[in-house]
C-alpha positions in Angstrom: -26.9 26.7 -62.7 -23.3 24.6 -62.5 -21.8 28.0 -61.2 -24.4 28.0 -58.7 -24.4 24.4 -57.2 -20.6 24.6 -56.9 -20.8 27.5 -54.7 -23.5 26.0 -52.7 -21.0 22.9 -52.7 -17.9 25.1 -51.7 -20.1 26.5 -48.4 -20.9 23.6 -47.2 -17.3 21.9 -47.4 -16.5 25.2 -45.0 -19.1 25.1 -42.5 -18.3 21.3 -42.5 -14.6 22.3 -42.0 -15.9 25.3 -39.4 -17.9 22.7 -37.8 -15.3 20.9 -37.4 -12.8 23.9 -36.2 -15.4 25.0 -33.1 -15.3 21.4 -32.2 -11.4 20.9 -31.3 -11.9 24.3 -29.8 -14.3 23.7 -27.6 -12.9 20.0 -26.9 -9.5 22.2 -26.0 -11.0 24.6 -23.6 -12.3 22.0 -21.7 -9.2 19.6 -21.7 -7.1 22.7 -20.6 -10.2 23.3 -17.8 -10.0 20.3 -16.8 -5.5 20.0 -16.5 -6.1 23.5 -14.9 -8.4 21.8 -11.9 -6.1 18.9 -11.5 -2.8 20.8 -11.8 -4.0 23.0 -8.4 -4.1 19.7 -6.7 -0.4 19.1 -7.0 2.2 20.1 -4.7 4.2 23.5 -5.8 7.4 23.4 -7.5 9.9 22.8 -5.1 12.5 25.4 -4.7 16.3 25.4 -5.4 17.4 26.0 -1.7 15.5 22.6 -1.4 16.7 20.3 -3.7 20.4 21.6 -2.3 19.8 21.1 0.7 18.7 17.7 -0.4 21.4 16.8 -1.9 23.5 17.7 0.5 21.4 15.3 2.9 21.4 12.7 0.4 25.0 12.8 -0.7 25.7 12.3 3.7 23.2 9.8 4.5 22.4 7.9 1.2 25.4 8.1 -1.4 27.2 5.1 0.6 24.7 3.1 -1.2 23.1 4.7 -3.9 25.5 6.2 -5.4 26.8 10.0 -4.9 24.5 11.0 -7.6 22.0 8.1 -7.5 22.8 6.2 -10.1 23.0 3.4 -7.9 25.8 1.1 -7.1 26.1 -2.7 -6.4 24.4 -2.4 -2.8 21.2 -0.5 -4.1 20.1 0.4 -6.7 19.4 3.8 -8.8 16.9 6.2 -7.8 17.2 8.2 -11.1 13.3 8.0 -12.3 12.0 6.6 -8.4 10.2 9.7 -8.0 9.3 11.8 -5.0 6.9 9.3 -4.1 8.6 6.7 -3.3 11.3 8.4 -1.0 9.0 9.9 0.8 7.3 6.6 1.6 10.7 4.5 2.6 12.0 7.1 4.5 8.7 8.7 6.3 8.5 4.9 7.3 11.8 4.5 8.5 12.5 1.5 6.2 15.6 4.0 4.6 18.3 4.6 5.2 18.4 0.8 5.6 20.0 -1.1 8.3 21.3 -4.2 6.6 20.0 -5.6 2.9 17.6 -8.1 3.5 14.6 -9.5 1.2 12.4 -7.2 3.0 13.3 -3.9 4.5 11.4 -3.4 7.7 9.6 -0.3 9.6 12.2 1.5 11.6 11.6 4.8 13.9 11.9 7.4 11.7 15.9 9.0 11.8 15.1 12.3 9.7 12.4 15.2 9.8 9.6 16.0 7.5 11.1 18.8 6.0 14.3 17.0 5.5 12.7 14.2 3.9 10.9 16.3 1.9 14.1 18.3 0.9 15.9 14.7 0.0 12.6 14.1 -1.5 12.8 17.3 -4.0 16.2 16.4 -4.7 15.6 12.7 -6.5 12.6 14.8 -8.0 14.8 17.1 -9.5 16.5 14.1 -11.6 13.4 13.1 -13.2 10.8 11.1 -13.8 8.7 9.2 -10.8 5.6 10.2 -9.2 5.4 13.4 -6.7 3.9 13.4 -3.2 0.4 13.4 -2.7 -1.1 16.5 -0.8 -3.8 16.7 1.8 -6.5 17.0 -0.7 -5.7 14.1 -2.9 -5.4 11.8 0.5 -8.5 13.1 2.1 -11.0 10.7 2.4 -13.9 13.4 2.9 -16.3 11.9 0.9 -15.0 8.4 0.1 -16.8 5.6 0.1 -15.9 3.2 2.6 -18.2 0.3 1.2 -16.8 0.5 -2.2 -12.8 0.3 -0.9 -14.0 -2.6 1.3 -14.8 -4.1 -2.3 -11.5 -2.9 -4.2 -9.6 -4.0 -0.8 -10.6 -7.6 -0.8 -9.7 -7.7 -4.9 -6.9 -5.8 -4.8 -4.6 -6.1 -1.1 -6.3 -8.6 1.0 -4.5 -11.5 -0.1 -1.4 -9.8 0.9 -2.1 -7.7 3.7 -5.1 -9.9 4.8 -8.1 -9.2 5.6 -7.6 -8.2 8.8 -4.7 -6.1 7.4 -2.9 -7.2 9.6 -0.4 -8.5 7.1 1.3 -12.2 6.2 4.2 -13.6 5.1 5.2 -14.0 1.0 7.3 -16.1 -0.9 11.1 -15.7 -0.5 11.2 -14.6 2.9 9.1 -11.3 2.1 5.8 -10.1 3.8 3.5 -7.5 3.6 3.2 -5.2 6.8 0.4 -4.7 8.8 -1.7 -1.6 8.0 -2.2 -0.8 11.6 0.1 2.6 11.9 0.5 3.3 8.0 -1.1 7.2 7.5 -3.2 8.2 4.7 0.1 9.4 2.3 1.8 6.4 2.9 -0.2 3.9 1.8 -1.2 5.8 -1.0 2.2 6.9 -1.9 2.6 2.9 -1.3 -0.3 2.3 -4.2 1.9 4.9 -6.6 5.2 3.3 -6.1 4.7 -0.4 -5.3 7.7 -0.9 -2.8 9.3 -4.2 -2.2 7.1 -7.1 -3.1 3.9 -4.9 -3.7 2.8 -3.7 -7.3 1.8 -0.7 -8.8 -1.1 0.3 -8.7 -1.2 3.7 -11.3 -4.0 5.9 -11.7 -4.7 4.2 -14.7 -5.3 0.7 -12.7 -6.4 2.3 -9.8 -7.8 5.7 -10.0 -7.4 8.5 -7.1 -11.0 8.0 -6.1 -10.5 4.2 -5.8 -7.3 5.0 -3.8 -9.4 7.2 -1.7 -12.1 4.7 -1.1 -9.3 2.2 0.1 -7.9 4.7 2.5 -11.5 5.3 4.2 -12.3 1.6 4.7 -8.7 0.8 6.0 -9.0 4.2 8.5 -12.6 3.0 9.1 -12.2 -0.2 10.2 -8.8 0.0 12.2 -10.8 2.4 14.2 -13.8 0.4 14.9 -14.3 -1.8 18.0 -14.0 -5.0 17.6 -17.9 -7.1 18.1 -16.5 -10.1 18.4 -14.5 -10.1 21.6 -10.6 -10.8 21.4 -9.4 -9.7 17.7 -6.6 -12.0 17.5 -4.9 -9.3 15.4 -7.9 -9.0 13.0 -6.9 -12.1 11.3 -10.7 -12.9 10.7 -14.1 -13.0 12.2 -14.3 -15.9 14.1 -10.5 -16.3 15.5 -11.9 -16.3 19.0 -14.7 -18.6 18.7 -11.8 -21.2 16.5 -9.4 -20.8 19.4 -12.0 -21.5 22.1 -13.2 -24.4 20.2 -9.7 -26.1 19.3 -9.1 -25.0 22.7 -12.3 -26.9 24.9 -11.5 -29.8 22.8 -7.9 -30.2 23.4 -8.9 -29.9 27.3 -11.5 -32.7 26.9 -9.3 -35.3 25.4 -6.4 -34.5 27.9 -9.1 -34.7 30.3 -10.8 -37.5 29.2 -7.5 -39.4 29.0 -6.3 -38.8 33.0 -9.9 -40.1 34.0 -9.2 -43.1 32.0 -5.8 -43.5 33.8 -7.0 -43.2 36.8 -9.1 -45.8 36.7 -7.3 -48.2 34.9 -7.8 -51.6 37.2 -4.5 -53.3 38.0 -4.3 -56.9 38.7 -2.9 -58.0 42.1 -0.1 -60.0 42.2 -0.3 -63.9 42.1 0.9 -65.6 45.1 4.4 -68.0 44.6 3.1 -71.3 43.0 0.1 -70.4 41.8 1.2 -71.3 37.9 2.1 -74.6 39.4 -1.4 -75.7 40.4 -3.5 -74.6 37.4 
């Protein structure tokens, strides 16, 4: 019977050890689903005739400060590890190439193409490390919920950007820019690379669904008229009723004052000897 209760013992260590085997399987299959869905979201590989003709556009618009193979240099610093991301949100917003270093760098008309940007883009890709552009689908905001990035918004960016978004000034002469223009890529390419004083907000903080949501209320409401008469720049929801109240009382103290000056009494003059006879 000892024979027999050690065989029974053996088969059940191996279906434990099979049970065990068909569950990293199946947990594989679905992880490599699941990196198979995600991974047709991303942007193809960028091509060699690209990132040359990158480099080229870098090395003639860009070296002069960052270096001729962006390692950086005492003006600016490296971009080795910055990512696709983030070159495509400085330049598609004009803020590089810079004019002048200054604590913030601010939104310019835009000097170079999409596809060159994209090209310069592929090239600082090509060194390493960094996020990659967003495509169309990971920026659309079909299907986002508005109400929820209303809520992530006010936590997360409206004590920067206010929340009217129509920004405000930092510490140390920085700001945060108005929201007003910024398109759908840039301010999520903005979330993934946390320029100047702004940080980074990665999918593990924020995740593309929350990035999403933020991108529907900001669309939404720049979009929407205004209720409340006069915006004011968005700066809250009362501005116009503030200003016409400060406003009306202003004018009735001014006012109040000339009718008291007007008819302030002055005393006639005394006649010559009067101060005598009292």
């Amino acid at each position: 019977m000892g024979w027999i209760n050690a065989r029974r013992g053996r088969r059940s260590a191996a279906a434990g050890y099979a049970a065990l085997l068909l569950g990293l399987v199946v947990v594989a299959t679905l992880y490599s689903a699941l990196a198979g869905r995600s991974g047709t979201a991303q942007a193809s590989a960028p091509s060699q005739s690209d990132i040359t003709a990158g480099k080229y556009l870098f090395q003639e618009n860009c070296s002069s400060c960052h270096g001729l193979e962006a390692q950086g240099t005492s003006q600016a610093p490296s971009l080795v590890g910055a990512g696709a991301a983030a070159v495509y949100f400085q330049m598609s917003t004009g803020r590089m190439p810079a004019k002048e270093a200054g604590a913030e760098v601010p939104r310019k008309p835009v000097t170079f193409t999409q596809q060159q940007i994209y090209q310069i883009a592929d090239y600082i890709s090509s060194l390493g490390g960094g996020p990659a552009i967003p495509d169309a689908q990971q920026v659309s905001i079909v299907g986002a919920d508005a109400a929820v990035g209303e809520q992530l918004f006010s936590a997360n960016c409206a004590q920067c950007h206010n929340s009217g978004m129509s920004g405000g000034a930092l510490t140390y002469g920085k700001y945060a820019p108005a929201l007003d223009v910024a398109t759908p890529t840039q301010i999520y390419t903005a979330m993934l690379t946390g320029p100047e004083a702004m940080p980074v907000f990665s999918d593990g903080t924020l995740p593309p669904q929350a990035k999403r949501d933020i991108i529907a209320y900001i669309v939404r409401t720049r979009t929407e008229p205004n209720p409340g008469g006069f915006s004011l720049g968005r700066t809250g929801p009362v501005t116009e009723g503030l200003v016409a109240w400060l406003g009306g009382l202003g004018f009735l103290i001014i006012f109040a004052m000339w009718i008291t000056a007007k008819r302030r009494d002055v005393r006639p003059a005394e006649p010559p000897g009067t101060e005598q006879h009292r």
